[in-house]
N, C-alpha and C positions, 0 to 999 in steps of 0.2 A: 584163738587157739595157739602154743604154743608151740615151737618146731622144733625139732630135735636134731634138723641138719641145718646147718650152716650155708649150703645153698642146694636150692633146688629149681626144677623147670615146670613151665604152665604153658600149655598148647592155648594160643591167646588166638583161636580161630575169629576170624570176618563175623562180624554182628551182620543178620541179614537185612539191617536199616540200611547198610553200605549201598544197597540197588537206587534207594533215593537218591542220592551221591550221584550217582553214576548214571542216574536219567538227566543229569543239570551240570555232564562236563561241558557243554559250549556247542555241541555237535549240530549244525543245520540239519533241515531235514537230507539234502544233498550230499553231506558228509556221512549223514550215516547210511543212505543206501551204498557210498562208493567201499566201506567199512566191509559190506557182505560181498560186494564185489569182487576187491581185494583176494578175499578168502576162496571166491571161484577162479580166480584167474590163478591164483598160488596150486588149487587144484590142478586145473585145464594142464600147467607146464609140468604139472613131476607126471601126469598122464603124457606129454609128450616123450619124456626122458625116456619112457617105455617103448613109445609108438610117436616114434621121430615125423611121419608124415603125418600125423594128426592135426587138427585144424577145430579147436572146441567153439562155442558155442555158448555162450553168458545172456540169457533173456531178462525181461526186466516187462511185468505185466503189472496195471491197478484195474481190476474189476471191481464193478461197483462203484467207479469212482464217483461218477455221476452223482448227482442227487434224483433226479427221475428210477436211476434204476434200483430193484431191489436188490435186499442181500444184504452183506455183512461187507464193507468197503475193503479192501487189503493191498497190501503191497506184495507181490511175489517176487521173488531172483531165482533162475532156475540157471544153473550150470551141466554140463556134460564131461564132467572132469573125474577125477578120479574115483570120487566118492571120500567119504569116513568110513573105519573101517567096521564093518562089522562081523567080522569074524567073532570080534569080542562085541557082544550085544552091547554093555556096562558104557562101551567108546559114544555114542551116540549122545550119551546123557552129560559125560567130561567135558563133553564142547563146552557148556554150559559153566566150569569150573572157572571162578576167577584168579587170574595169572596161568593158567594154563593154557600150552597152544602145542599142537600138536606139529609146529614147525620150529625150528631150534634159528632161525635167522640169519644161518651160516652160507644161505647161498644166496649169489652176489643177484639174484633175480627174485628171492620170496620177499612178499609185500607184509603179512603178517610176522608177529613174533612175541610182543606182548601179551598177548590172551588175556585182552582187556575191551579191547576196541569194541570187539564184534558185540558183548554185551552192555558195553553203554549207549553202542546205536540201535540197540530193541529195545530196549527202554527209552529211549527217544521219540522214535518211532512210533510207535502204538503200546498198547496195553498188555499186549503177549506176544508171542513168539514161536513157531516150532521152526525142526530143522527134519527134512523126512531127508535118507540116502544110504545109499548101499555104496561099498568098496568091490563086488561080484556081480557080474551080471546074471549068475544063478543065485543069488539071497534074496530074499525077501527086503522089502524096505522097510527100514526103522526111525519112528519118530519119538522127537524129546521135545516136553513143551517147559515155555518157561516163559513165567506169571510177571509181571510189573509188582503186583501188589501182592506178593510170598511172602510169607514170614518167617521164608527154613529156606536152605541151598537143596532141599529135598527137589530131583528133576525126576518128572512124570514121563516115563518112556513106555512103548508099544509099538506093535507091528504097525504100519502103515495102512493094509489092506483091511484093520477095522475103523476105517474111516471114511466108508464106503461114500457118503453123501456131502464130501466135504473135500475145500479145495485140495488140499492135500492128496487126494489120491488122484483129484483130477489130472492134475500138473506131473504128476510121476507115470502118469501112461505113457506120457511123450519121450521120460526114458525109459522107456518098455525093454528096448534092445539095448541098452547101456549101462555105463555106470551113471552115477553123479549124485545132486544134489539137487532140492525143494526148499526155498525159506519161505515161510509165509509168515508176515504180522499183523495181526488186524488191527481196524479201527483207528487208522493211523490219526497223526495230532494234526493239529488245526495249523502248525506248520508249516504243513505241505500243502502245495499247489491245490487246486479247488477243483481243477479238469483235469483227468490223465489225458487231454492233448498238451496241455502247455506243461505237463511233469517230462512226457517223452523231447519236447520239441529241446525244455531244458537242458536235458540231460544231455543230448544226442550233445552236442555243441565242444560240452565238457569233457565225456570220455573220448570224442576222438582226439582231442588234446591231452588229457593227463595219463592213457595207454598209449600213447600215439606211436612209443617202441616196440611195443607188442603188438598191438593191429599193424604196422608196415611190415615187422615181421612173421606176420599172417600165425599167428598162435589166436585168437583166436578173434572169432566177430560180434556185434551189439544187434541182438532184436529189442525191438521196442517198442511193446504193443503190437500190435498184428501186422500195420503196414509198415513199419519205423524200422530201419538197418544203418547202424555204422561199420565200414570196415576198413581196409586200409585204403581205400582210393577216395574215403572221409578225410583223411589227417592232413592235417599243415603245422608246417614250422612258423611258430608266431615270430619267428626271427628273422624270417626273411619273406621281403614282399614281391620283387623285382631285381627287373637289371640293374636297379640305383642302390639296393641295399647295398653295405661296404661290409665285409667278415673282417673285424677284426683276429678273432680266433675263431678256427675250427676251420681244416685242409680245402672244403670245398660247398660252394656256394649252393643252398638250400638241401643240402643232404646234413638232416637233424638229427643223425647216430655218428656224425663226425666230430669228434670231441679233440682239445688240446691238453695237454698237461703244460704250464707255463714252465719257463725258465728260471732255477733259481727259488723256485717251491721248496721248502725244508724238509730235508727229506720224512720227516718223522707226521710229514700229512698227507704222505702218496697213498700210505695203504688205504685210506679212508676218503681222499679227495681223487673220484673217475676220470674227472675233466670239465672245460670251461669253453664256453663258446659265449662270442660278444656281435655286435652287429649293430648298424645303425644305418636308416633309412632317411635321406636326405628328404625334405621336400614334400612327404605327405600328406594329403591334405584332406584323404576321406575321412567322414567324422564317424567317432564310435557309435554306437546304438543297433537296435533290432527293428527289421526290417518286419512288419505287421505282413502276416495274409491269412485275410478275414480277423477271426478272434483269436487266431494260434500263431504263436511268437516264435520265429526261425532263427538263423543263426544268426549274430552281428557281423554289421555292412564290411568290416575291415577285423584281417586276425593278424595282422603286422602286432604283435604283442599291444593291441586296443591304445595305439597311438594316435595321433594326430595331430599334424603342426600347430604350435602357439600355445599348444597345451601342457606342455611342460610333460609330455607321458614318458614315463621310463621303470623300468623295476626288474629284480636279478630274479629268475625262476628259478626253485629249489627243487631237485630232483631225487629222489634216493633210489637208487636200485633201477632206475630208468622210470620209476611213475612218481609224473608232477608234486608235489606237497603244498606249497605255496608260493606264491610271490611276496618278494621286499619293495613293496614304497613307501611313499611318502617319508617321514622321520626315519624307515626302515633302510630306505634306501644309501646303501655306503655311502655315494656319492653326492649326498644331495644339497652341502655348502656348494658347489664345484659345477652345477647342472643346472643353473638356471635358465643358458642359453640352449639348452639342447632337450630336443624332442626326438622321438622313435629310437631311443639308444636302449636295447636291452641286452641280458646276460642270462645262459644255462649255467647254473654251478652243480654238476653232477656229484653224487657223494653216497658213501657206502656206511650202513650202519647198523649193525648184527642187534645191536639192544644191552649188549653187555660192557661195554668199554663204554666208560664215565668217559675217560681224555681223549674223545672224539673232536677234530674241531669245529666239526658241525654234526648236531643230532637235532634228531625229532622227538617230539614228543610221541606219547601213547596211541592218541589219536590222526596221529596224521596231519595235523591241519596246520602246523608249524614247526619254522624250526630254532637253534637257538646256535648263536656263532660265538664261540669262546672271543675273549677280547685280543686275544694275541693275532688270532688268524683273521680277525675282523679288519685289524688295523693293515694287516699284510695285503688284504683284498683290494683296503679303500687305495692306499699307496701303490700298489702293482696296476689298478686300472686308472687312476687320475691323470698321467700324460694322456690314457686316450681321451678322457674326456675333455681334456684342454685342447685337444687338437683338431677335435670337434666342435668348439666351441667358437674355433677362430673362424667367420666371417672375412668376406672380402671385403673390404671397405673402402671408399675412396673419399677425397676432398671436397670440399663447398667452396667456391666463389663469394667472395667478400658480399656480392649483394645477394645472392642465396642464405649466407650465413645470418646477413642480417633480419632479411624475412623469416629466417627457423626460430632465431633468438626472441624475436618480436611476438611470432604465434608460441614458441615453449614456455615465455616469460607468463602471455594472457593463460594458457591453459592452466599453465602452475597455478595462477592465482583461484585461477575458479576449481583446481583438483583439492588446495588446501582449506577450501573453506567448509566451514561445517554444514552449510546449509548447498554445496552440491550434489543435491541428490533430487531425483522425479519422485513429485509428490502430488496425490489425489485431489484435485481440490474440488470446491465448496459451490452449490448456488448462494453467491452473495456478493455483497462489496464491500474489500476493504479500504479503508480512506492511506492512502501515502501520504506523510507526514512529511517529508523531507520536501515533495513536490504540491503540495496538495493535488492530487490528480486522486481518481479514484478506480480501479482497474475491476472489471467484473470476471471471474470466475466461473465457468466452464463444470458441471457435474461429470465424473467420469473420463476427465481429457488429462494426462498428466502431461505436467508444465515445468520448466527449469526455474528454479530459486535461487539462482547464487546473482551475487551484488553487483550486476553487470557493469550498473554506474562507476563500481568503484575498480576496473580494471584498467591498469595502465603498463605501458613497457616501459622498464626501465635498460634503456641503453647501456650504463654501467653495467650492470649484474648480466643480463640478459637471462640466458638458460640456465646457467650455474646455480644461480641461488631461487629458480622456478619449481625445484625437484620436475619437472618434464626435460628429457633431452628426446632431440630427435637424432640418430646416426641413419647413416646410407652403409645401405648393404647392397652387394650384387648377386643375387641368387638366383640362375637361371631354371633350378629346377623347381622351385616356389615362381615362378612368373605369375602365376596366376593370383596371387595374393600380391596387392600396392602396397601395403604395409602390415606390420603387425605390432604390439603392446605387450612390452612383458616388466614385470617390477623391477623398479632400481633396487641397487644397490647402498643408496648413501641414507634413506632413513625412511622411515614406515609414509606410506602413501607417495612415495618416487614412483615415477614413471619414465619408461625407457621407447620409442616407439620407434620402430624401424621404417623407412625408407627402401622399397626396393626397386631398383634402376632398371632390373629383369622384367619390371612391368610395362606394358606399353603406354598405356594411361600416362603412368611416373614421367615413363621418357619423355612423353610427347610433351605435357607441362614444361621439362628440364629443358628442352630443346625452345621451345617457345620462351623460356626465361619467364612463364608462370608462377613465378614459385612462391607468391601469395595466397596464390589458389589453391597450390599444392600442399602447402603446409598447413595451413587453415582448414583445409577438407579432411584431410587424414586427422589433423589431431582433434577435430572436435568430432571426427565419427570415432576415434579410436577412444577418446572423454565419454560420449555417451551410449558407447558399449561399454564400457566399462560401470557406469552408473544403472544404466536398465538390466544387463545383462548376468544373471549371476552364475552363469552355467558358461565356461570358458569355450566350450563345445561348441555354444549355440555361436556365441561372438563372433570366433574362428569362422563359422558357417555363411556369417554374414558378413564378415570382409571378404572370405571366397567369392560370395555370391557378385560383389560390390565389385572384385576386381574383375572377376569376368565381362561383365555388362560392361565396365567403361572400357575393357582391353577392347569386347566386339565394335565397341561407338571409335574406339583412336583409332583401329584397323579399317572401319567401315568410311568413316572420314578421309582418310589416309589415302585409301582405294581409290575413292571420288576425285581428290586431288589428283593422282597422277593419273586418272584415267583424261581427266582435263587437262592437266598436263599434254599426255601424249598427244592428244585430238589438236593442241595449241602448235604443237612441236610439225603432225604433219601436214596442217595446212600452211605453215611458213617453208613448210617445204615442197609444198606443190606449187605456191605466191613464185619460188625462186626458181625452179624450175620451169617451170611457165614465160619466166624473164630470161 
C-alpha cells in the first residue's frame, strides 16, 4: 500500500510470546521469591513514612508442599505494608504491566524500579500468579491473576471475597485489620526445594543477610512457615568474625551500617557510590558447610563472608540501596592476580542506582542478581585496594640453617618429581598381576584399595638444582593465630602444577621437630601429606580440614610429651634436692 506521508508512527506494542522470554531470564527459584519480597518490603517502608513506629511483617508460606498432602502445592508472600492502591480498581491489574512500577526508584531505600522483575519471577515460579490487596483498610480486597501461558496482556481481576474456598481469601483474613498484600503462585517448578522445611531453613540464612539493614533497623521481620522467624537479633556482618578480624575500612569494628567514602574517590562517583567497607580475618579455620539436624538443613557452620583458611575465600559484596545483590569472585574478583596468599579478606561496596542514569559506575541489572562495573571505576577499585592486599599478604618469615635447608631442598626436589609426573595420581586397581618388566617381580593388586603410581625407582635429589627447578618450595612462616594448622599448600607462582607449602613455626609439632633438629621428619611428613591431599583431595575445604585435624592431634601428642618430660624433670630436680639437703 502506498503512503502518502513521508513519515509516520506505529505503536510497535510487546508481542505476548515476550512472557516466554521472561520465564528463562536466569532467575533461581530463591531469586524469584526474594523478587516479591523486594516489593513487600518497598511497601512495609513508604507505610512507615506514614506511621514512623511501625514495624511490618513479610510471611513467606508453601502449603501443600509435601507430596503426602492434598491440594494444589503453592508458594504464598504475604506483607502488611501499604497495600496497591485501590481506590482506582483498574491499579491492581497494572501491577501486571511490563516496565511499569508503581515506584519511580528515586528513593535512596526502594528495592524495585524496573517493573520487570516481579513478572519474570511468576513465570519462573509456577504456572500462574495472583496478587490479592487493598491500600484502605475499609476496601475490599482486589485480586489480578496472571497466566504463564496467555496469549493477550488481557489481566483478569475481581473482588477477592469471591474466592471464598481458595487460598487467597484464606491468607487475606490475617489482614483482616490492615492494609497490605497476598501473592500466591501455584504449582510451583521443579526448581524448588522438595520440603517446605528445607525451602524455610534456606531462606532463613539468606534474608537475614541480604535485608540485614532493615531487620537491624527493626522495619520489618521474617515468618517462615509457622514455626520459622528471622529478625534483627538473626543478622550478622559476614565481615567480621572476632577480636582478630582487622577493618580496614568502615569507623567501627562489627557495626555493618558503618560505611567509608575513601580518599581521593572522583568526585563525579559520590552521588552513586554510599560507601566501602573492607576487612580481613587472620587465622580462620572453621570450614564452610551446613550443619545437618535430622533431614532439615540450618545455617552454615561460619558466616565470616563463607571463608576458611587455605582456601583462598575472598569476594567484594554488592549492595544497592542497603539490600545484598551479589558477590564478586572468582575471575570476578578485582583482586585476584594479587590474592593468592590471602584468605577471609572481603569488601561491602555500597551503591546507589535509580534505573535511569546509563553513566552509573556501578548498576544492576533488572533482575537483581548482578551487577556491572564500568572499566574506569573497575580499574580505580582494583588500584585503591591492592596495597591492602599486599600488606596482607606479607607473612613473617624467617631463615633456614644450612642443614635444614638441605633436608627441605632434598624433600622439595623428591616431591617435585613425583608432583610432575603424569602418572601422580591414586588409582583404583585390579584383582590381577602385572609382571614388572624393568625388575621382573610381579606385584599383586588389591580390588577397591587405591595405591600411589608414580616411578618411585626413579626419584633422586639433585644437590645442584635442589628446590628451584622441583616446582615444590617449602618457606617458613610464623603465624601464631593459625597454630593449629603445621602447614599449608597453596599454587606457585612460576608455572602450572607449582607448588608452594608453608611451614608454620606457631605450630608445636613444627617447633618441637625444629628444636630437636628433625627436620627429615619434618619435611617429608608435611610434604608428602600436603602431595597426597592434594592428589586424593578435590574439595580444598575437605584438605584444610584435614591438616587442621592433623595439626591438632600432633600439637596434643608434642604438648602431652612435653608435660611428661618436665613433669620427670621436676621429680629428677627434687629429689637431688632432698639427696643435698639431707648431706
Amino acid at each position: 500500500m502506498k503512503q502518502n506521508k513521508s513519515r509516520w508512527k506505529v505503536n510497535a506494542k510487546p508481542d505476548p510470546n515476550i512472557q516466554r522470554a521472561l520465564a528463562r531470564t536466569g532467575y533461581t527459584w530463591k531469586e524469584g521469591i526474594l523478587e516479591f519480597i523486594d516489593n513487600s518490603a518497598d511497601a512495609i517502608k513508604t507505610r512507615i513514612r506514614k506511621e514512623s513506629d511501625f514495624c511490618g511483617t513479610i510471611a513467606v508460606n508453601a502449603p501443600n508442599w509435601n507430596k503426602r498432602n492434598k491440594g494444589t502445592p503453592a508458594l504464598i508472600i504475604t506483607d502488611n505494608g501499604c497495600g496497591i492502591d485501590t481506590d482506582n480498581e483498574n491499579t491492581i491489574g497494572k501491577v501486571w504491566a511490563l516496565g511499569s512500577s508503581l515506584k519511580d526508584g528515586s528513593s535512596d531505600d526502594s528495592y524495585g524500579v524496573f517493573g520487570i522483575g516481579m513478572k519474570s519471577a511468576a513465570l519462573t515460579l509456577g504456572n500462574s500468579a495472583t496478587i490479592s490487596s487493598r491500600s484502605n483498610k475499609e476496601h475490599d480486597f482486589l485480586t489480578s491473576l496472571y497466566k504463564s501461558n496467555a496469549d493477550s496482556f488481557d489481566i483478569e481481576c475481581f473482588k477477592t471475597s469471591e474466592l471464598e474456598k481458595e487460598l487467597e481469601a484464606d491468607y487475606v483474613k490475617e489482614l483482616k485489620d490492615s492494609t497490605g498484600t497476598v501473592v500466591v503462585i501455584r504449582n510451583p517448578t521443579d526448581a524448588c526445594p522438595g520440603r517446605s522445611a528445607d525451602l524455610y531453613a534456606s531462606l532463613a540464612y539468606d534474608l537475614a543477610r541480604i535485608y540485614r539493614k532493615d531487620l537491624m533497623e527493626k522495619k520489618f521481620v521474617f515468618k517462615l512457615g509457622k514455626n520459622k522467624t528471622v529478625t534483627h537479633e538473626d543478622t550478622f556482618d559476614q565481615l567480621y568474625h572476632d577480636e582478630t578480624t582487622i577493618f580496614y575500612l568502615g569507623n567501627k569494628i562489627g557495626e555493618p551500617n558503618t560505611l567509608f567514602i575513601p580518599e581521593g574517590m572522583p568526585e563525579k562517583w559520590k552521588n552513586c557510590v554510599a560507601g566501602i567497607r573492607m576487612s580481613y580475618t587472620p587465622g580462620y579455620t572453621a570450614p564452610r558447610g551446613r550443619i545437618r539436624k535430622g533431614r532439615n538443613e540450618s545455617e552454615p557452620k561460619t558466616k565470616v563472608g563463607h571463608g576458611c583458611r587455605g582456601s583462598y575465600k575472598k569476594a567484594v559484596y554488592c549492595y544497592r540501596n542497603g539490600r545484598e545483590i551479589c558477590m564478586l569472585t572468582g575471575d570476578a574478583f578485582p583482586w585476584k592476580d594479587k590474592s593468592a596468599r590471602v584468605s577471609n579478606f572481603f569488601m561491602e561496596l555500597h551503591f546507589k542506582d535509580d534505573g535511569a542514569d546509563a553513566d552509573l559506575p556501578i548498576q544492576t541489572d533488572f533482575g537483581k542478581k548482578s551487577v556491572q562495573l564500568n572499566p574506569e571505576f573497575a580499574m580505580w577499585l582494583k588500584e585503591f585496594g591492592s596495597p591492602i592486599i599486599e600488606r596482607i599478604a606479607k607473612l613473617k618469615s624467617s631463615t633456614m640453617e644450612q642443614t635444614e635447608e638441605e633436608e627441605a631442598s632434598k624433600a622439595a626436589s623428591i616431591l617435585g618429581t613425583l608432583l610432575r609426573t603424569e602418572r601422580a595420581e591414586a588409582v583404583k586397581g585390579s584383582v590381577d598381576t602385572e609382571e614388572i618388566k624393568d625388575k621382573g617381580q610381579s606385584r599383586p593388586r588389591i580390588t577397591g584399595v587405591s595405591s600411589y603410581a608414580g616411578k618411585t625407582r626413579d626419584l633422586k635429589y639433585d644437590p645442584g638444582n635442589g628446590h628451584l627447578k622441583s616446582h615444590v618450595q617449602f618457606k617458613l612462616v610464623d603465624d601464631f593465630k593459625t597454630r593449629d594448622l603445621p602447614f599449608w599448600s597453596e599454587p606457585g607462582e612460576e608455572s602450572l602444577g607449582s607448588m608452594i607449602i608453608y611451614i608454620n613455626e606457631a605450630n608445636s609439632y613444627v617447633k618441637n621437630l625444629k628444636d630437636t633438629k628433625n627436620y627429615d621428619i619434618l619435611y617429608q611428613t608435611a610434604g608428602a601429606l600436603a602431595l597426597s591431599l592434594k592428589v586424593k583431595c578435590d574439595d580444598d575445604e575437605k584438605a584444610i580440614e584435614i591438616v587442621n585435624m592433623f595439626g591438632q592431634l600432633m600439637n596434643d601428642y608434642s604438648e602431652s610429651v612435653a608435660g611428661v618430660i618436665d613433669d620427670e624433670e621436676e621429680e629428677e630436680e627434687e629429689e637431688e634436692m632432698k639427696i643435698a639437703s639431707n648431706s
